[in-house]
Chimera marker file (.cmm) of the C-alpha trace (Angstrom):
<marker_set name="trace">
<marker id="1" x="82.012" y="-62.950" z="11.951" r="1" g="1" b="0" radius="0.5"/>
<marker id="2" x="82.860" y="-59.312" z="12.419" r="1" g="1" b="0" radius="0.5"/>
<marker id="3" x="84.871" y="-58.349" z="15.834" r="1" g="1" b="0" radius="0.5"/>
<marker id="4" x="83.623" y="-55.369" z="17.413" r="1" g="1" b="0" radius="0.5"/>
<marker id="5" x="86.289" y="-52.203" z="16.477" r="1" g="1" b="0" radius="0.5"/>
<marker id="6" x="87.523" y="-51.333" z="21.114" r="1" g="1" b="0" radius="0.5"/>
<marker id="7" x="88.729" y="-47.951" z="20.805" r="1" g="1" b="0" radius="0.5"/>
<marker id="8" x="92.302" y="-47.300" z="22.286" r="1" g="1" b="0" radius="0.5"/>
<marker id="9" x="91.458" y="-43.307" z="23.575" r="1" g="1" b="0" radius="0.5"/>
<marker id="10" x="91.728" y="-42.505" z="27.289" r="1" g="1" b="0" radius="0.5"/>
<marker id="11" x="88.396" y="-41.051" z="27.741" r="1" g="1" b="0" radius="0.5"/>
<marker id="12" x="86.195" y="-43.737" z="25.619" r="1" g="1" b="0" radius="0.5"/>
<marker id="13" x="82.523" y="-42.847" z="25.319" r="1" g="1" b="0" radius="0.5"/>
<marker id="14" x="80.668" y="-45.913" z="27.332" r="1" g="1" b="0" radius="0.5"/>
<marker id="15" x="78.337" y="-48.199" z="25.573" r="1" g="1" b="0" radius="0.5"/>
<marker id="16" x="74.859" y="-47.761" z="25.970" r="1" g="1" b="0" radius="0.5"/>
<marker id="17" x="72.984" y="-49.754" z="28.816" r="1" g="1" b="0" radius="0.5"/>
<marker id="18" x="69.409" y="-51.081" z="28.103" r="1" g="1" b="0" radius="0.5"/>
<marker id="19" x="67.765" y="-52.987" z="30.984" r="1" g="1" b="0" radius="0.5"/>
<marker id="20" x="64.125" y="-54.637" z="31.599" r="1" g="1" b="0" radius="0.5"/>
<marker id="21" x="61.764" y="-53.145" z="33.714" r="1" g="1" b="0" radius="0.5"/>
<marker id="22" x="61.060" y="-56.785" z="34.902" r="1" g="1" b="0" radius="0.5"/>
<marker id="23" x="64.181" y="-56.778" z="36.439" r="1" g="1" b="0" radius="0.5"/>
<marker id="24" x="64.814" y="-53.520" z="37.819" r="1" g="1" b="0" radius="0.5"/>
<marker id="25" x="63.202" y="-53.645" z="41.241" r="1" g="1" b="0" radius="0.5"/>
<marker id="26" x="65.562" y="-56.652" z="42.066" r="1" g="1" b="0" radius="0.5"/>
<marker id="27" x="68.249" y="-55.347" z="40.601" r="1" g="1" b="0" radius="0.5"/>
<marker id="28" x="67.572" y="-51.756" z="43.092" r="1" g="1" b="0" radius="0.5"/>
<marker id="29" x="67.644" y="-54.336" z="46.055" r="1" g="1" b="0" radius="0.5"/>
<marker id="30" x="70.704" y="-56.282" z="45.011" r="1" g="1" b="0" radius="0.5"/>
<marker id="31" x="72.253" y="-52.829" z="45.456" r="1" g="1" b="0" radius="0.5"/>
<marker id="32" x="70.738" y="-51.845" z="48.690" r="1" g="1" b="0" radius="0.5"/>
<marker id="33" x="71.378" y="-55.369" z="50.569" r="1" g="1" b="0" radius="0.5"/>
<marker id="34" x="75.222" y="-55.105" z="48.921" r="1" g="1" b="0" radius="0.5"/>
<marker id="35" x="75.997" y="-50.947" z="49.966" r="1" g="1" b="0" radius="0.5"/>
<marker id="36" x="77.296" y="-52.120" z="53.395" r="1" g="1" b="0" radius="0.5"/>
<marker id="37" x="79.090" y="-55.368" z="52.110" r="1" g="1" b="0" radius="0.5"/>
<marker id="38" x="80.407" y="-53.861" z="48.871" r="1" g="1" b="0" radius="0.5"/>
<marker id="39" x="79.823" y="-50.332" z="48.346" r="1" g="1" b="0" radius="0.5"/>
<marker id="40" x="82.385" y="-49.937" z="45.887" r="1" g="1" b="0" radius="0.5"/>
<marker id="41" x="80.415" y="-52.851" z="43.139" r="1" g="1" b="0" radius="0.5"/>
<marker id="42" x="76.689" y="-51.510" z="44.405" r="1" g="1" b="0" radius="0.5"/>
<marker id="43" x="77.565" y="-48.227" z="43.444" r="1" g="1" b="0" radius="0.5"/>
<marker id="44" x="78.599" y="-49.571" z="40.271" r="1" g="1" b="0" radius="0.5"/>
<marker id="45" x="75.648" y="-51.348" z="39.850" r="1" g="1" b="0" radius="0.5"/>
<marker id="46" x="73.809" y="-48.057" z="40.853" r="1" g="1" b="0" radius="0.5"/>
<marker id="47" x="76.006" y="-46.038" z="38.186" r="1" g="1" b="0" radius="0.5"/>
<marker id="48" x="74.614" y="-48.512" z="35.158" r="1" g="1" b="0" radius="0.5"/>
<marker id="49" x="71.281" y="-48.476" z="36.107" r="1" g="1" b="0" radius="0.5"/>
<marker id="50" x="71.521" y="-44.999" z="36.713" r="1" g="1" b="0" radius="0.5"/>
<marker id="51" x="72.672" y="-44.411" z="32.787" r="1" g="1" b="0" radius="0.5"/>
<marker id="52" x="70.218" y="-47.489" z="31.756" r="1" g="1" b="0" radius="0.5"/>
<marker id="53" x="67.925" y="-46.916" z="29.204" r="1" g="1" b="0" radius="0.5"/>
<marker id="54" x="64.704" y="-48.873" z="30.900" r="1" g="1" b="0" radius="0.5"/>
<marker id="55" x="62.596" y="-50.601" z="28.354" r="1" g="1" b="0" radius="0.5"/>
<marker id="56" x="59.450" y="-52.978" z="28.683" r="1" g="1" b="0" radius="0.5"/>
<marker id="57" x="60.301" y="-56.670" z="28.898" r="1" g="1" b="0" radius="0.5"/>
<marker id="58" x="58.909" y="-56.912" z="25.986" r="1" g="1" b="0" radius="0.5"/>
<marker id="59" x="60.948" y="-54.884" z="24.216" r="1" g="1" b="0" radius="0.5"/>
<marker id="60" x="64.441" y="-55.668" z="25.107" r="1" g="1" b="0" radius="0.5"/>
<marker id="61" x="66.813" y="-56.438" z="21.969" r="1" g="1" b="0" radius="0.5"/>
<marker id="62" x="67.606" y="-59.953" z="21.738" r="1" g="1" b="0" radius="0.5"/>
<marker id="63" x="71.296" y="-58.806" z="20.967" r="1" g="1" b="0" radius="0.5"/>
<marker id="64" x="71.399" y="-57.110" z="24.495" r="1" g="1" b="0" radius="0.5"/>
<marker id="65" x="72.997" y="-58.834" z="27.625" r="1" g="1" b="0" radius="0.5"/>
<marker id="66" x="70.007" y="-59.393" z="30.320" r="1" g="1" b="0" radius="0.5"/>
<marker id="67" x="69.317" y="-61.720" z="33.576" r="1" g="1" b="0" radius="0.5"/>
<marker id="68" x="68.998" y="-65.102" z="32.038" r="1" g="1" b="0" radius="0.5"/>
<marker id="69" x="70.761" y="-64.783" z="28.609" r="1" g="1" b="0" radius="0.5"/>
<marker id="70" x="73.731" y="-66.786" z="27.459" r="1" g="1" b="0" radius="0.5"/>
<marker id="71" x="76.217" y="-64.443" z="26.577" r="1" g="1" b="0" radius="0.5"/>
<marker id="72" x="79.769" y="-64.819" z="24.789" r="1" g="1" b="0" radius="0.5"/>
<marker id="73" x="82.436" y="-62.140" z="25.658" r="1" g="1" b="0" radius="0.5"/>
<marker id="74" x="86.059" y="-61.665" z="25.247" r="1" g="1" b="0" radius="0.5"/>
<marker id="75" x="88.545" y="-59.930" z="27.228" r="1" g="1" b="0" radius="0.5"/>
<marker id="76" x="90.996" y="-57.788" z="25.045" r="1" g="1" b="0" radius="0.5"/>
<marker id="77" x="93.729" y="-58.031" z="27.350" r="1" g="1" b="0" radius="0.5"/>
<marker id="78" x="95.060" y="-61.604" z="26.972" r="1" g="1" b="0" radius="0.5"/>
<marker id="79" x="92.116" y="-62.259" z="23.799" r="1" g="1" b="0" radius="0.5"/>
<marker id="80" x="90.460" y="-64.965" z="26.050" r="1" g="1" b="0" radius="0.5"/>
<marker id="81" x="86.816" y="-65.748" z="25.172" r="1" g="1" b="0" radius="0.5"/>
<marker id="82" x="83.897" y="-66.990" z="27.727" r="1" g="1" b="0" radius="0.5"/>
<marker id="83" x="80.554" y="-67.932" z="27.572" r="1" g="1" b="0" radius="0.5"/>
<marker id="84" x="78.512" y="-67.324" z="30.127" r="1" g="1" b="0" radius="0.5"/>
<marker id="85" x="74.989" y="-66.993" z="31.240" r="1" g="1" b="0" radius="0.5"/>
<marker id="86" x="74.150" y="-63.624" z="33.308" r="1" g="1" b="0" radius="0.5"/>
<marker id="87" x="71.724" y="-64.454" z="36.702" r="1" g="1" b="0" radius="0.5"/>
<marker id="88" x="70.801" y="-62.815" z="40.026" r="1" g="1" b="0" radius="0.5"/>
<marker id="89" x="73.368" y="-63.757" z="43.209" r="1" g="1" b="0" radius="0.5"/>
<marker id="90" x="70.786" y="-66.636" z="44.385" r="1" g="1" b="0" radius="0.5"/>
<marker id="91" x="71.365" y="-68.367" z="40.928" r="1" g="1" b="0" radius="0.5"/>
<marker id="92" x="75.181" y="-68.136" z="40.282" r="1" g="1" b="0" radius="0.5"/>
<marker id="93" x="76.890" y="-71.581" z="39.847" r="1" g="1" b="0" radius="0.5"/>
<marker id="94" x="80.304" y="-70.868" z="38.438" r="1" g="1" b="0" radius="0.5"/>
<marker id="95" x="80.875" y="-74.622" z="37.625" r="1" g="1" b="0" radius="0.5"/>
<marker id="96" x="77.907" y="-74.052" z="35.264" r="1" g="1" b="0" radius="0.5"/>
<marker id="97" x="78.967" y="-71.102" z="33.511" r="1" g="1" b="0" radius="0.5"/>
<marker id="98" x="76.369" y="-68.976" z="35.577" r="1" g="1" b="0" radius="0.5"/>
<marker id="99" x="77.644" y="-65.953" z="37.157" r="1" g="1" b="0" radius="0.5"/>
<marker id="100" x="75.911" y="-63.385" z="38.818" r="1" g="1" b="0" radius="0.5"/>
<marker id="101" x="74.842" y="-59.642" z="38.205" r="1" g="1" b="0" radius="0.5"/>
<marker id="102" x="76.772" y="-58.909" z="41.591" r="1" g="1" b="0" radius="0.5"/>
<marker id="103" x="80.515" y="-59.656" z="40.056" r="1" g="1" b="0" radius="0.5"/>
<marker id="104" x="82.509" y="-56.937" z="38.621" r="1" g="1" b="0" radius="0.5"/>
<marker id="105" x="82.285" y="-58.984" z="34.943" r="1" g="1" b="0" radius="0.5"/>
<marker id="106" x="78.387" y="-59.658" z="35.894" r="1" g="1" b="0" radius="0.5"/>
<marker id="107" x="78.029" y="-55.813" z="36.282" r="1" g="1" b="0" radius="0.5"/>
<marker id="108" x="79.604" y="-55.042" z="33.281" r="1" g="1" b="0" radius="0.5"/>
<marker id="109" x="78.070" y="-57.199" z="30.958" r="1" g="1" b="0" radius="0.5"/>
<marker id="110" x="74.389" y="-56.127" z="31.865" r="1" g="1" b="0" radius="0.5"/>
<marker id="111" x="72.841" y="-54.366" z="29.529" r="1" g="1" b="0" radius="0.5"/>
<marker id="112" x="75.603" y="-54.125" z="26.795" r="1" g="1" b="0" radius="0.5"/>
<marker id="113" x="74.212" y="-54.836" z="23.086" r="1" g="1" b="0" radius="0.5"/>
<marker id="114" x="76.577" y="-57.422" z="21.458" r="1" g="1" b="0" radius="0.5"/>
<marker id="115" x="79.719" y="-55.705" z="19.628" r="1" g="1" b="0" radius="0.5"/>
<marker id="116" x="79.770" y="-53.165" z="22.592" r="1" g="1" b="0" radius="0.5"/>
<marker id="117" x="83.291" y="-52.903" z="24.184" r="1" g="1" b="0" radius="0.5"/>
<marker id="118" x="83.459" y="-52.019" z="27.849" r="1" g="1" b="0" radius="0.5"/>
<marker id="119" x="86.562" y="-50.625" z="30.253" r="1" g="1" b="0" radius="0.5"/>
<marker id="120" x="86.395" y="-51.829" z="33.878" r="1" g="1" b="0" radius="0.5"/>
<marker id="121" x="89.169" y="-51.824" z="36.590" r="1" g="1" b="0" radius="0.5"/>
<marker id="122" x="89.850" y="-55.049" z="38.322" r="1" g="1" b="0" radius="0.5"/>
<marker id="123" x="89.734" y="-55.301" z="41.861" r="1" g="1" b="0" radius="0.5"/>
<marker id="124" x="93.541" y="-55.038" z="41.765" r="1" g="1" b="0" radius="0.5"/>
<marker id="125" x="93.576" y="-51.762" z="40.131" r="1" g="1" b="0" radius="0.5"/>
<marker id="126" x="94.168" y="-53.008" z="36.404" r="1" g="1" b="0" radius="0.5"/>
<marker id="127" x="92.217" y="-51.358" z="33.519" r="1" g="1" b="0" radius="0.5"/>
<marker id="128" x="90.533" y="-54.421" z="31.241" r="1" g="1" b="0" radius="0.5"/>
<marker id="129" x="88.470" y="-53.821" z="28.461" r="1" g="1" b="0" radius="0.5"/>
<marker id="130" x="85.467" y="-56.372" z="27.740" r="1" g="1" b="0" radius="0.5"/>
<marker id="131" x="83.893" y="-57.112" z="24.215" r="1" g="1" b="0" radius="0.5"/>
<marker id="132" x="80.592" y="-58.614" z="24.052" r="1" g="1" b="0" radius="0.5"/>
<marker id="133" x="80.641" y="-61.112" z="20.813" r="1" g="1" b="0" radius="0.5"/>
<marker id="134" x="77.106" y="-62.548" z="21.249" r="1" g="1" b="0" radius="0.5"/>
<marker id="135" x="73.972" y="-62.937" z="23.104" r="1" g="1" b="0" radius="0.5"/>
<marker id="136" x="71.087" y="-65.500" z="23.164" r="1" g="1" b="0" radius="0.5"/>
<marker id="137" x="67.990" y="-64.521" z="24.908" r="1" g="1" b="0" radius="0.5"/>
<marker id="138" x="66.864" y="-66.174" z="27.656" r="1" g="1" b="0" radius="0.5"/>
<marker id="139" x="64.580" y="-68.976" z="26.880" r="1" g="1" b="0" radius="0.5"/>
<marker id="140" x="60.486" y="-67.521" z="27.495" r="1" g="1" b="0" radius="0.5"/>
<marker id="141" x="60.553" y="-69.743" z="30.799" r="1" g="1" b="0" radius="0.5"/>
<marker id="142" x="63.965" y="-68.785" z="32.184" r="1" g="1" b="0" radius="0.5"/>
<marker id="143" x="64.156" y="-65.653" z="34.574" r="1" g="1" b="0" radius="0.5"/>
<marker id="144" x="63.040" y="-62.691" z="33.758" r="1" g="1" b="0" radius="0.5"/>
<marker id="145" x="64.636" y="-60.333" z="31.342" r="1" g="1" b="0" radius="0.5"/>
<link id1="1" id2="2" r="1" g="1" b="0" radius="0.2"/>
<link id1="2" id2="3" r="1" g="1" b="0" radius="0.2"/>
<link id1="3" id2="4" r="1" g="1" b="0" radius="0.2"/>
<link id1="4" id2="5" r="1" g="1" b="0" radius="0.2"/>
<link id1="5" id2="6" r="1" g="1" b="0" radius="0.2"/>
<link id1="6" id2="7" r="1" g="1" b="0" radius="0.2"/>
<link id1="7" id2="8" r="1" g="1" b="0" radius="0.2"/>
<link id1="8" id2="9" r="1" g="1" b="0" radius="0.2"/>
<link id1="9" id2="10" r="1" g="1" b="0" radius="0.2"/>
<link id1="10" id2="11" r="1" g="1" b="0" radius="0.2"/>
<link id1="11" id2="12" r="1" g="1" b="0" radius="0.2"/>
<link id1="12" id2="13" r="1" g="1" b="0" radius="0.2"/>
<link id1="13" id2="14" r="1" g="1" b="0" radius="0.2"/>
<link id1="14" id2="15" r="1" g="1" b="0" radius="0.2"/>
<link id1="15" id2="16" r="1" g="1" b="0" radius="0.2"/>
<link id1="16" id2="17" r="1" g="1" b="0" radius="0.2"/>
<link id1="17" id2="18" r="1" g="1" b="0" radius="0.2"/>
<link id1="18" id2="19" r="1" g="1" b="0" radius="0.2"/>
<link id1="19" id2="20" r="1" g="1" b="0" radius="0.2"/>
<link id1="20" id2="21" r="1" g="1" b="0" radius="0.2"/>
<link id1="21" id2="22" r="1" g="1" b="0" radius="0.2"/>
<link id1="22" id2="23" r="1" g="1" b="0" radius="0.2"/>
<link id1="23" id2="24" r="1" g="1" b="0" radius="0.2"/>
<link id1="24" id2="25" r="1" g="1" b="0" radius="0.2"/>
<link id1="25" id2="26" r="1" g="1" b="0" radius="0.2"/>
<link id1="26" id2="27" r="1" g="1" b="0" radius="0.2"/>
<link id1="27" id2="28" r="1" g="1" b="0" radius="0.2"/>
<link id1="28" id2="29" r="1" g="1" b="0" radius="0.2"/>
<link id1="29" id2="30" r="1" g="1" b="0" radius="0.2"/>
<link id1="30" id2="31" r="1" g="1" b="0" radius="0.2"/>
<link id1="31" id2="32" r="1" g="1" b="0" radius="0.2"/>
<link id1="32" id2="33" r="1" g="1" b="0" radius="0.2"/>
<link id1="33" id2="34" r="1" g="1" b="0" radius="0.2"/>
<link id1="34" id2="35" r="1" g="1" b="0" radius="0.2"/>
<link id1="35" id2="36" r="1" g="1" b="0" radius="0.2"/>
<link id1="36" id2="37" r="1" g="1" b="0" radius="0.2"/>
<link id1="37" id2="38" r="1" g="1" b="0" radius="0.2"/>
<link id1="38" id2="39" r="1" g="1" b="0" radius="0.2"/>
<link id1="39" id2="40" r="1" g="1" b="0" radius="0.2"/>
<link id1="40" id2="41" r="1" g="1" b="0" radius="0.2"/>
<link id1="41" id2="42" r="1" g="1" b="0" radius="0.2"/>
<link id1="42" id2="43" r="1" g="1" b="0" radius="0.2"/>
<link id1="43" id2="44" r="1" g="1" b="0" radius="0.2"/>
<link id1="44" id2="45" r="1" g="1" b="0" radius="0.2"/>
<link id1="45" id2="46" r="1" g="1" b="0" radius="0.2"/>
<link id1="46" id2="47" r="1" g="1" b="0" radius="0.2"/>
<link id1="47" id2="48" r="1" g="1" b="0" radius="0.2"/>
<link id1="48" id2="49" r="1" g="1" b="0" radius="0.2"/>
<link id1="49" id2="50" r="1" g="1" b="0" radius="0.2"/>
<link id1="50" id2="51" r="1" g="1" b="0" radius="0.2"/>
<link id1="51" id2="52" r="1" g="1" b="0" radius="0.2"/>
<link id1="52" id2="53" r="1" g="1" b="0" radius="0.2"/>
<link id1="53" id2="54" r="1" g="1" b="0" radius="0.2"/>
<link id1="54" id2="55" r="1" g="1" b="0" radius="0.2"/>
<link id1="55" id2="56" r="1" g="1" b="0" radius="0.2"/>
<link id1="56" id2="57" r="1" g="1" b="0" radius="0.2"/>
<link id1="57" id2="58" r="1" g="1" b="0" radius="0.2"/>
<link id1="58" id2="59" r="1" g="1" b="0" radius="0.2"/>
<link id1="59" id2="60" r="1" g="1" b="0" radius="0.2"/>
<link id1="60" id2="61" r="1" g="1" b="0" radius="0.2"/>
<link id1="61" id2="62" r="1" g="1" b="0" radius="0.2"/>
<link id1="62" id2="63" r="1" g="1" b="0" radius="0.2"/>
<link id1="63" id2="64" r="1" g="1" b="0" radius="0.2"/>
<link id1="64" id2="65" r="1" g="1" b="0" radius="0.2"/>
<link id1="65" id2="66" r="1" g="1" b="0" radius="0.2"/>
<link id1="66" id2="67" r="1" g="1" b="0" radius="0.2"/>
<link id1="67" id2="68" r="1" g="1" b="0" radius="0.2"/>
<link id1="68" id2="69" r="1" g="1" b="0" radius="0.2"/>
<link id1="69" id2="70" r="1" g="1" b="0" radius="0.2"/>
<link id1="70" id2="71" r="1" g="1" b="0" radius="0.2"/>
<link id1="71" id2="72" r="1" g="1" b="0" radius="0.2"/>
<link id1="72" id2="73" r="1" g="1" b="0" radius="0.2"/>
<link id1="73" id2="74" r="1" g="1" b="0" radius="0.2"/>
<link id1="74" id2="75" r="1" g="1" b="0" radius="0.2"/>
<link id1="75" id2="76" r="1" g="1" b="0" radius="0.2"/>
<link id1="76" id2="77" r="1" g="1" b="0" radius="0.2"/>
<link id1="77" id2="78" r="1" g="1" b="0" radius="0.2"/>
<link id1="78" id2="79" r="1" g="1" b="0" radius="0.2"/>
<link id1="79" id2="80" r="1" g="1" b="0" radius="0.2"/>
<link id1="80" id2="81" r="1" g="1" b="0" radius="0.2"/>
<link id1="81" id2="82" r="1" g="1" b="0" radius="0.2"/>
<link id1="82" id2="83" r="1" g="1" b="0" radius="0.2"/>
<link id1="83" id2="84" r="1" g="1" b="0" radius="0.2"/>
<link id1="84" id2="85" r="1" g="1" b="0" radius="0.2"/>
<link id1="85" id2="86" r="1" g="1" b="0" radius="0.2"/>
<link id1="86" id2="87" r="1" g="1" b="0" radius="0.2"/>
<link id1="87" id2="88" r="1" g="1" b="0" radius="0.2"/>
<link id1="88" id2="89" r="1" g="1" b="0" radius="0.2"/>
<link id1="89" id2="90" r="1" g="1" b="0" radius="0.2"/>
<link id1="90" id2="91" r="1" g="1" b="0" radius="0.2"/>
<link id1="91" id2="92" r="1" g="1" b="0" radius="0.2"/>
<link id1="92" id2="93" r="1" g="1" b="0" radius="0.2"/>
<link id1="93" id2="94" r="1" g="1" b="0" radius="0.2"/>
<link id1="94" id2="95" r="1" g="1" b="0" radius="0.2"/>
<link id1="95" id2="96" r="1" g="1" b="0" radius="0.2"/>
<link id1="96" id2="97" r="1" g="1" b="0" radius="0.2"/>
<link id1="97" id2="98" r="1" g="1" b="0" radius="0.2"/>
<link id1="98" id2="99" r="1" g="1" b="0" radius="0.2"/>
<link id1="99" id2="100" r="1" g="1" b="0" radius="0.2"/>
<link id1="100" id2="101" r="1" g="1" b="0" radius="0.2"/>
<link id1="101" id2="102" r="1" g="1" b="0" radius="0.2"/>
<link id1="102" id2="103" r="1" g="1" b="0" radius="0.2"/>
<link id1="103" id2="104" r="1" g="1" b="0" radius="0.2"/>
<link id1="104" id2="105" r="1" g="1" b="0" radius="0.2"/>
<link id1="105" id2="106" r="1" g="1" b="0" radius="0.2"/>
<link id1="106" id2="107" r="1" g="1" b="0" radius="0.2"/>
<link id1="107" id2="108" r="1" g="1" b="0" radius="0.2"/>
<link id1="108" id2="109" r="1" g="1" b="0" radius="0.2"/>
<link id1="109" id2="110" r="1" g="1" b="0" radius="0.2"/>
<link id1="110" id2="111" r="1" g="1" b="0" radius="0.2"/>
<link id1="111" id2="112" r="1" g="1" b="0" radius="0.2"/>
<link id1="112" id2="113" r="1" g="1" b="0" radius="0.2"/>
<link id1="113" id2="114" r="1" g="1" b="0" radius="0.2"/>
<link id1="114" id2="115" r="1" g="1" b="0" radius="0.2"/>
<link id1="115" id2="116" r="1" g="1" b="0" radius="0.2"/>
<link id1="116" id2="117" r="1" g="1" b="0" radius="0.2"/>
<link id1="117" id2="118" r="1" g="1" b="0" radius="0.2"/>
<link id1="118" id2="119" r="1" g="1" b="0" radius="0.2"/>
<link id1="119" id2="120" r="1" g="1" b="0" radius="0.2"/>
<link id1="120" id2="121" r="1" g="1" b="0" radius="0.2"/>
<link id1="121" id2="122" r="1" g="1" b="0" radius="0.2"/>
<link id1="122" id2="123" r="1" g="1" b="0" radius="0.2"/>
<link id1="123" id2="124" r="1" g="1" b="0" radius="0.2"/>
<link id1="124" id2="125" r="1" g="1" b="0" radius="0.2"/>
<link id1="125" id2="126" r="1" g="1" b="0" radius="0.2"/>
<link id1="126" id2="127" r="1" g="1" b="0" radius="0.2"/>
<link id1="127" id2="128" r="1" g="1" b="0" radius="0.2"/>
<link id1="128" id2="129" r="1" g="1" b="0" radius="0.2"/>
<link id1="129" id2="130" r="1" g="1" b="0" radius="0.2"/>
<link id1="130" id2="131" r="1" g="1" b="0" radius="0.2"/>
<link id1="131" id2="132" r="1" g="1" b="0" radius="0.2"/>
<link id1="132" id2="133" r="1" g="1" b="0" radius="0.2"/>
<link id1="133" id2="134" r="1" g="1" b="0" radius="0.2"/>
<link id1="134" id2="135" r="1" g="1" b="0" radius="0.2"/>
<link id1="135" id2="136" r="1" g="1" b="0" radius="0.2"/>
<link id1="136" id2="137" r="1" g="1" b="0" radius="0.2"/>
<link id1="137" id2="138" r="1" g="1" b="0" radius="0.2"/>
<link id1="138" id2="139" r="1" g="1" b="0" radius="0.2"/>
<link id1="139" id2="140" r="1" g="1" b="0" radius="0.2"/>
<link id1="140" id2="141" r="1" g="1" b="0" radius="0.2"/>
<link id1="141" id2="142" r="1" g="1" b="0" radius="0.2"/>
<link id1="142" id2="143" r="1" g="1" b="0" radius="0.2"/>
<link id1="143" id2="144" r="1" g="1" b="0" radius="0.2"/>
<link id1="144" id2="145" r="1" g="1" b="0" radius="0.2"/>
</marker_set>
């Protein structure tokens, strides 16, 4: 299996961002309902659709992360791998593996095509970089992509 290449530069060039149209009006009220809560992870919500490439459901790569897909990452930091499966705040069951859009990892992952790398900073100030290793689609009946 080939391991995505994370670039060790200061100013990295992002990873593209792909997102459904079937999931974009939710996604623009997550943000709204969370600006007075959380302003600081809305507007980084806001920031990735804002540099999203929107696509027809349709359309989507199956290789990219989206709402309903089961997604394996790693973060570089201590190498630890996770699989998890991306959903909207009202789905989220962490004993299940299911964490929501609205979490700083949740927010990165959307969007990101599998061997992207992404930087984030932790709530506690730290810099981590996440790798996405794989994605499965969401099954036809699951939530929308």
């Amino acid at each position: 299996m080939n391991q995505p290449t994370v670039k060790k530069r200061g100013t990295a060039r992002r990873p593209a961002v792909i997102i459904s149209d079937a999931t974009l009006a939710h996604l623009e009220a997550l943000v709204d309902g969370t600006m007075h809560r959380n302003p600081a992870l809305a507007e980084r919500l806001l920031e990735e659709i804002g540099r999203a490439r929107i696509v027809p459901a349709h359309k989507l790569p199956a290789n990219v992360v989206s709402i309903g897909s089961r997604d394996g990452y790693r973060n570089e930091a201590p190498g630890q791998e996770q699989t998890v499966t991306l959903v909207f705040p009202e789905d989220a069951d962490i004993t299940r593996g299911r964490i929501s859009v609205m979490t700083p990892i949740g927010t990165a992952l959307l969007g990101l095509a599998e061997g992207a790398s992404f930087q984030w900073d932790t709530r506690d100030h730290q810099r981590k970089t996440l790798s996405v290793l794989r994605v499965e689609p969401a099954a036809d009946d699951g939530p929308e992509r």
